[in-house]
C-alpha positions in Angstrom: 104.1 110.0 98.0 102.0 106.9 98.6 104.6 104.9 96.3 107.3 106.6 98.5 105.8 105.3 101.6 104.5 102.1 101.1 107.7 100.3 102.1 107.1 101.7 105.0 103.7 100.0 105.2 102.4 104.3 105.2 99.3 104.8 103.5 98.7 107.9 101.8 95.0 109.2 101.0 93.6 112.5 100.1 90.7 114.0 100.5 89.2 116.8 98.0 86.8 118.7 99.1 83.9 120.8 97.7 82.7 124.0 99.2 82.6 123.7 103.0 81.1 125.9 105.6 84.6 126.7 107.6 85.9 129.9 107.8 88.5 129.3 105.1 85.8 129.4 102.8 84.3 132.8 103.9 85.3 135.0 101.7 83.4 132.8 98.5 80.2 132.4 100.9 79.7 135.8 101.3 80.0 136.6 97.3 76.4 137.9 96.3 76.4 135.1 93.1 77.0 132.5 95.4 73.5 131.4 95.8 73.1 131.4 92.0 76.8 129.0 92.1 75.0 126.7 94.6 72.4 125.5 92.0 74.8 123.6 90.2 76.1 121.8 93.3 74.4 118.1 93.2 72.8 118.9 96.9 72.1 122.9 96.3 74.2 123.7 100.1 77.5 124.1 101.4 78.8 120.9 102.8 79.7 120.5 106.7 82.7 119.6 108.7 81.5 117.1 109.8 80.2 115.4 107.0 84.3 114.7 106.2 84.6 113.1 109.3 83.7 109.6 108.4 86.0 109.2 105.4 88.7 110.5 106.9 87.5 108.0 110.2 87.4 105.1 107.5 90.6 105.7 105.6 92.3 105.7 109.1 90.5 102.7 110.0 91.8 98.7 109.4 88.7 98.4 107.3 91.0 100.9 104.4 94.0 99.1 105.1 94.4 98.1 101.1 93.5 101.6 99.7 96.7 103.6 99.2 97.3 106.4 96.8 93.7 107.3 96.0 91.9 110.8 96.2 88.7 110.8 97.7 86.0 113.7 96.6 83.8 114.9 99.6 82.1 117.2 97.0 78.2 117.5 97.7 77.8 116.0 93.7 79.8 119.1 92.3 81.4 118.2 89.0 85.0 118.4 89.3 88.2 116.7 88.4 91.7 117.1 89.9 
């Protein structure tokens, strides 16, 4: 998509997120193993909303204007890969 829109003078960004403390992610909070999962995270918590805010704030901003087409992991240090 970002290659799509870039004629266009569109970025396109993405953010991947670890395990955050919304309702969407209800269901896997309230499994009893999930406090043994959390150990394994890199911070040992379930990340916030807000802590997305500022990347997504920044890759909005004139200060991202020549990144395009990149995946950004908000992931608390949890080992993953897309």
């Amino acid at each position: 998509m970002a290659d799509s829109l870039r004629p266009m003078n569109i970025r396109v960004n993405g953010l991947v997120l670890g395990l955050i403390n919304t309702t969407f992610s209800e269901k896997i909070r309230m499994t009893p193993e999930i406090h043994l999962k959390l150990a394994s995270f890199g911070i040992y918590r379930l990340g916030k909303p807000e802590e997305c805010s500022g990347i997504v704030s920044f890759l909005c901003s004139e200060d991202a204007s020549y990144i395009n087409g990149e995946n950004i992991g908000v992931t608390g240090g949890t080992v993953g890969r897309l």
